[in-house]
N, C-alpha and C positions, 0 to 999 in steps of 0.2 A: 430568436437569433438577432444581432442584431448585423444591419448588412454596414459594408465598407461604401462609403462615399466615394466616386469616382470622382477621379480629376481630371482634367479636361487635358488633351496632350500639348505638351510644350511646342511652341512654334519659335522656331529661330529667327531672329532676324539678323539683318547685315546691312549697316549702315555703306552708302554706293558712293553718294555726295551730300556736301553739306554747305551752305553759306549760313549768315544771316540768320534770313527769312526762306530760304527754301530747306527738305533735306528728300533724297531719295533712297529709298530702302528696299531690300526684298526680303520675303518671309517665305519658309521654306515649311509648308503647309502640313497637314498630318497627314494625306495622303500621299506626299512625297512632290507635289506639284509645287512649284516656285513662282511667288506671284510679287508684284515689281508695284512700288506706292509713291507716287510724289506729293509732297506736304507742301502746297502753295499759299502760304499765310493761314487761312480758317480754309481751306479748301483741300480738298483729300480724293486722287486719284488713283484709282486703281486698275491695271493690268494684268491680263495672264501671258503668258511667253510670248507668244504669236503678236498679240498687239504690241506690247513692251520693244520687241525687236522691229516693228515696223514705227514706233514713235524714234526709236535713235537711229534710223535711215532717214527719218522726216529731217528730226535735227542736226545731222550729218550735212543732210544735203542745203538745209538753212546756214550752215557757217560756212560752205563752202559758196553761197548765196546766188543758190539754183533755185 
């Protein structure tokens, strides 16, 4: 018999912002978890919900410059 190759499941993403040189994205994971990516030149950070929402309270509170 011969068996079917699995494919790996499609992860969505969702471009959030973009300049330049940065971009931030999220990717909506195969278990259903949504996890949050900033592209800082050759640098790649990654988030899950709980941090992601406490780094935009960080930089919320950096432009109102607290």
């Amino acid at each position: 018999k011969r068996q079917m190759s699995q494919q790996p499941p499609e992860i969505k993403t969702k471009t959030i912002a973009e300049t330049n040189n940065y971009i931030a994205w999220s990717a909506e994971e195969p278990d259903g978890e949504i996890t949050y990516h900033l592209e800082l030149n050759n640098v790649t950070l990654h988030f899950f919900q709980e941090e992601w929402q406490e780094l935009m309270q960080l930089i919320k509170a950096l432009a109102k410059g607290k």
